[in-house]
Residue frames relative to the residue before (quaternion, step in Angstrom):
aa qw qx qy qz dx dy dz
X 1.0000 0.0000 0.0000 0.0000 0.00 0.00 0.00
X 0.3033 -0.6909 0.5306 0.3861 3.77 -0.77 0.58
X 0.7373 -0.2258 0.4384 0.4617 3.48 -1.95 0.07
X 0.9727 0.1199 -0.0453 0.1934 3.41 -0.43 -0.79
X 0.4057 0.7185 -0.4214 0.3765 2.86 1.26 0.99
X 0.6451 0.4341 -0.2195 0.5893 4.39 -0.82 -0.49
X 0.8848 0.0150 -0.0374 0.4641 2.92 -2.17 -1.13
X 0.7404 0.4402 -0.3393 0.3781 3.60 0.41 -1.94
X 0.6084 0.5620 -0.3910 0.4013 3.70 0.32 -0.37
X 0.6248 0.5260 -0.1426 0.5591 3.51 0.81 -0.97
X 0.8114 0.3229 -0.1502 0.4635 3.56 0.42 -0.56
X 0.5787 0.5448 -0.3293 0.5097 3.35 1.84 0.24
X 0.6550 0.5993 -0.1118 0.4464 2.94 1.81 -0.97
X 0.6840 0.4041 -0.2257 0.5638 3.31 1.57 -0.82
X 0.8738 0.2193 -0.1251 0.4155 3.57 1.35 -0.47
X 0.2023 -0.9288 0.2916 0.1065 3.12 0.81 1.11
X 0.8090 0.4087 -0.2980 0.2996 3.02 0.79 -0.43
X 0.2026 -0.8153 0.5425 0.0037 3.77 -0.23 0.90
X 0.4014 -0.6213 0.6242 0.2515 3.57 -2.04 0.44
X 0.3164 -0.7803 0.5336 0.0796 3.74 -0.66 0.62
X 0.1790 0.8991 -0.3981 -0.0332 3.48 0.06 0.45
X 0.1656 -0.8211 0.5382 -0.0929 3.75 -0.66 1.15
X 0.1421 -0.6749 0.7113 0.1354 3.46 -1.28 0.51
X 0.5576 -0.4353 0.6307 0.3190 3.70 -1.57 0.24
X 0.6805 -0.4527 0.4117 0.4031 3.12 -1.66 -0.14
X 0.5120 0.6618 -0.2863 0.4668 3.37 1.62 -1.05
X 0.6104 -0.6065 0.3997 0.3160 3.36 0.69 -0.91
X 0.6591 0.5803 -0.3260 0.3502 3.09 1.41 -1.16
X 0.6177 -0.5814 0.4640 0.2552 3.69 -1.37 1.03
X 0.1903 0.7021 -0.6850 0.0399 3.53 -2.02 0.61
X 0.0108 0.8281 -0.5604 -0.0083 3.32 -0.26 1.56
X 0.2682 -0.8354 0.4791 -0.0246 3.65 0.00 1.70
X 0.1551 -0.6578 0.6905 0.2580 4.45 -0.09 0.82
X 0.2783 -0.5553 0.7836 0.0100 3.26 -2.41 1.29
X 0.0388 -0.7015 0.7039 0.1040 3.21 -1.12 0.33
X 0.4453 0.6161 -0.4136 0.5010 3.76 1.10 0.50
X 0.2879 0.7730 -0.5541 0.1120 3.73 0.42 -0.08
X 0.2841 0.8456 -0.4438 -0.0854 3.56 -1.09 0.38
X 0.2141 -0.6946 0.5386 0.4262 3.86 0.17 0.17
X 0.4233 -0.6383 0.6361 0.0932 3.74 -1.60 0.70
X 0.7251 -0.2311 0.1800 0.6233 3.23 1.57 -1.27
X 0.9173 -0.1256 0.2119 0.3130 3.03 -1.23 -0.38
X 0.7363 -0.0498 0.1199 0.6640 3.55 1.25 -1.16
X 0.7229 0.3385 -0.3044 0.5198 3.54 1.02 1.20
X 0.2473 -0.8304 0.4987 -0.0249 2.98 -1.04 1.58
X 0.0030 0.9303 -0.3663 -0.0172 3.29 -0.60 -0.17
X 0.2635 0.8041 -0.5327 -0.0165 3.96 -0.24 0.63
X 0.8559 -0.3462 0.2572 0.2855 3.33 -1.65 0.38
X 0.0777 -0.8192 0.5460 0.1575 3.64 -0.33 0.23
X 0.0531 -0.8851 0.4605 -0.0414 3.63 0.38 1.44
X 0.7468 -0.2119 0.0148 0.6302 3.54 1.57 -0.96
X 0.0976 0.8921 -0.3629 0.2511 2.91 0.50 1.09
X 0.3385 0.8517 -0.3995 0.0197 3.79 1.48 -0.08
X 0.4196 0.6422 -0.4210 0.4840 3.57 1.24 -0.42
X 0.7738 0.5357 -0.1738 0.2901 3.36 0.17 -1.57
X 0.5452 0.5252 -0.1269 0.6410 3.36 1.42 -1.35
X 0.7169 0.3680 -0.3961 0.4402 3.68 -0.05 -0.66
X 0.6824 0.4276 -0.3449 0.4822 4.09 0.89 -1.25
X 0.7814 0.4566 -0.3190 0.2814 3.25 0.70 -0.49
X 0.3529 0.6860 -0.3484 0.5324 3.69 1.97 -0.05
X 0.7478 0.3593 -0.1170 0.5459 3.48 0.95 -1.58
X 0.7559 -0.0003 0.0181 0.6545 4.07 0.35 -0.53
X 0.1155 -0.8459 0.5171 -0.0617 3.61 -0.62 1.52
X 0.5814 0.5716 -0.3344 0.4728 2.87 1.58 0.71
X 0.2367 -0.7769 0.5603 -0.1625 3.87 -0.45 1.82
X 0.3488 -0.6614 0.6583 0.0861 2.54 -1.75 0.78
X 0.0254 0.8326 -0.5265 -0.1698 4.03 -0.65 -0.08
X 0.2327 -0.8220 0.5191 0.0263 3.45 -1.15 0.72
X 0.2601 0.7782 -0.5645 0.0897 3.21 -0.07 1.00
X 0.3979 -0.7757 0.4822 -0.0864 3.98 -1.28 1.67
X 0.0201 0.7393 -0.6231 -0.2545 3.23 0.07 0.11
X 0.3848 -0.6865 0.4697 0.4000 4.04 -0.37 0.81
X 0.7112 0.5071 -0.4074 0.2666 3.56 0.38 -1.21
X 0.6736 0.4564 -0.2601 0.5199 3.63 1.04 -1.11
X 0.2534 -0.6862 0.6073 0.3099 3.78 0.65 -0.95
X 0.4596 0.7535 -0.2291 0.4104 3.30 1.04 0.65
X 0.4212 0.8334 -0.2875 0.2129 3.43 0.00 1.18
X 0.5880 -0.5228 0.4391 0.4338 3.98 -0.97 -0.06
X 0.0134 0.7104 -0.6959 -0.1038 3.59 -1.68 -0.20
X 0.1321 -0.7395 0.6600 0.0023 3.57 0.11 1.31
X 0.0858 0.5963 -0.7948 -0.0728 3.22 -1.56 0.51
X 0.1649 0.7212 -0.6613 0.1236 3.77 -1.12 0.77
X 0.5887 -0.4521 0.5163 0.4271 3.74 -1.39 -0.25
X 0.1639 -0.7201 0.6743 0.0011 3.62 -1.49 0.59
X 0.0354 0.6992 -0.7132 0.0336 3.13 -1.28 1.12
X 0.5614 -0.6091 0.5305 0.1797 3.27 -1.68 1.10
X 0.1809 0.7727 -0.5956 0.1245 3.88 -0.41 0.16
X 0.5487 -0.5923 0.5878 -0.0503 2.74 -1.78 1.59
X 0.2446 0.7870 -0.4611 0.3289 3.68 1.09 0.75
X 0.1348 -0.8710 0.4658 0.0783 4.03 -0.41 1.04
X 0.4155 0.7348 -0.3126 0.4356 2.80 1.89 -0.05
X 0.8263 0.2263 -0.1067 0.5045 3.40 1.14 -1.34
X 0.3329 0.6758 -0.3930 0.5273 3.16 1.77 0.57
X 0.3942 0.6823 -0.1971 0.5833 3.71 1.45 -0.78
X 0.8983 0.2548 -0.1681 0.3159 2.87 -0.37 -1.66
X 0.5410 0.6289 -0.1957 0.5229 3.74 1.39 -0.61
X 0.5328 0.4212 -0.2722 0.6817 3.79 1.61 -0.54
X 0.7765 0.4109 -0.3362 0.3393 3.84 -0.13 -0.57
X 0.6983 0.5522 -0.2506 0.3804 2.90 1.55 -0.93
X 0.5740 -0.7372 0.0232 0.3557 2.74 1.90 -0.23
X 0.1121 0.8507 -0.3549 0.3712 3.03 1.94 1.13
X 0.1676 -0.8101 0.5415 0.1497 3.20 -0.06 1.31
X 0.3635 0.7645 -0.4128 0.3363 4.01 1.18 -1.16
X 0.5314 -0.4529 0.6427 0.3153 3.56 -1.25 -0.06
X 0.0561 -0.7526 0.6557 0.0224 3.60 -1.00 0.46
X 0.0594 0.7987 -0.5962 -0.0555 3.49 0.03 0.99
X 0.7745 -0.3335 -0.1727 0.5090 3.76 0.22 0.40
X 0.6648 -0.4447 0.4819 0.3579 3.67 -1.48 -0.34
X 0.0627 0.7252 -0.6778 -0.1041 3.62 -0.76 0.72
X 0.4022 -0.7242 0.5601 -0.0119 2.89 -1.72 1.94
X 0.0774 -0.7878 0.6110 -0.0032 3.66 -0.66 1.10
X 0.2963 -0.6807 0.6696 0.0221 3.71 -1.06 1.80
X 0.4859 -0.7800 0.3927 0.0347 2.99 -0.40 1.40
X 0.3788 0.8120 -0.3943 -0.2042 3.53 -0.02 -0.03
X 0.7005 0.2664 -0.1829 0.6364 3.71 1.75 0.56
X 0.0041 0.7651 -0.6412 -0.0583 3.10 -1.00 0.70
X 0.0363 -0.8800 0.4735 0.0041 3.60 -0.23 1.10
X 0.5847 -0.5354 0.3655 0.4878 3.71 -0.80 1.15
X 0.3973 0.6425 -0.6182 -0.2173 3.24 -1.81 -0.72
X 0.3591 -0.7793 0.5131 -0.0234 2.75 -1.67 1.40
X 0.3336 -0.6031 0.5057 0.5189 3.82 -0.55 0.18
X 0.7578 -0.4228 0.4033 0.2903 3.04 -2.15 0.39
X 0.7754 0.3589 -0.3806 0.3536 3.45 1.02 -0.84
X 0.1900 0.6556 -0.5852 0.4377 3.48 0.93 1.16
X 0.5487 0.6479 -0.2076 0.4858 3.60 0.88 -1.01
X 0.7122 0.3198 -0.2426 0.5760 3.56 0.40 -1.19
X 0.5818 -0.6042 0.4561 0.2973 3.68 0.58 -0.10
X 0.3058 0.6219 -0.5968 0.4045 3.83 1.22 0.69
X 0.5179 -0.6289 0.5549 0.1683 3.20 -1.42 1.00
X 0.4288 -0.6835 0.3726 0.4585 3.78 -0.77 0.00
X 0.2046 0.7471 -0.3758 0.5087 3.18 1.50 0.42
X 0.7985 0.2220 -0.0316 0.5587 3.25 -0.21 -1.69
X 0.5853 0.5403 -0.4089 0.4453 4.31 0.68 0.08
X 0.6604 0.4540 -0.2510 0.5429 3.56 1.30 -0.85
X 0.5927 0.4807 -0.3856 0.5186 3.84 0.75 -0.40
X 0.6194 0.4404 -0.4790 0.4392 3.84 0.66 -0.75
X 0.8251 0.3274 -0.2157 0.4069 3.34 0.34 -1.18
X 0.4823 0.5741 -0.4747 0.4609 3.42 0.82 0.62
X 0.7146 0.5520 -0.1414 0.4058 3.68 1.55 -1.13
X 0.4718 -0.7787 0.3283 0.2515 3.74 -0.17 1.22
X 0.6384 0.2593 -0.3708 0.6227 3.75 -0.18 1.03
């Protein structure tokens, strides 16, 4: 099965918005929230790169990411880690305008999957049902 197909596909689609994370060549960390997520296919993601300059620069220099996407209510979610490239591509610039991105889109950064790996909250652990995980976080305090 590729990375991004089923549950993980579905859960990009219902929850766009995601944490990107990158290091420099140096090493030094930047975890940057997208609200552009998209799968392309099977083993490629891909979101908008509207202001992002941190991100772009680590990712020229070390093209290799990590992605987080959660649904909060379930606690329930992917962790893609794959390579990223930046591209100048008006086609999918286009597509990011119809869809209705109002933002500038200066270009499209393209993530080759090459894992997608469950994560769950701990109180999956204690044996709470996702049932009983969505009622906590639905409940005030």
């Amino acid at each position: 099965m590729s990375p991004v197909d089923g549950e993980a596909a579905r859960l990009v689609w219902s929850h766009r918005l995601c944490f990107v994370a990158t290091a420099s060549r140096g090493g030094v960390p930047n975890v940057s929230p997208k609200g552009t997520l998209v799968p392309l296919d099977g083993s490629t993601l891909a979101f908008a790169e509207i202001r992002s300059p941190d991100t772009v620069r680590n990712i020229l220099e070390n093209p290799r990411v990590e992605i987080s996407v959660v649904d909060p209510a379930s606690r329930r979610g992917y962790l893609f880690t794959g390579t990223a490239s930046v591209v100048d591509d008006p086609g999918l610039v286009s597509l990011y305008r119809a869809a209705g991105v109002r933002s500038r889109v200066r270009r499209v950064v393209l993530v080759d999957v090459e894992s997608a790996e469950p994560v769950l909250s701990p109180l999956y652990d204690l044996g709470m049902t996702e049932e009983q995980v969505r009622a906590r976080a639905a409940s005030p305090g």
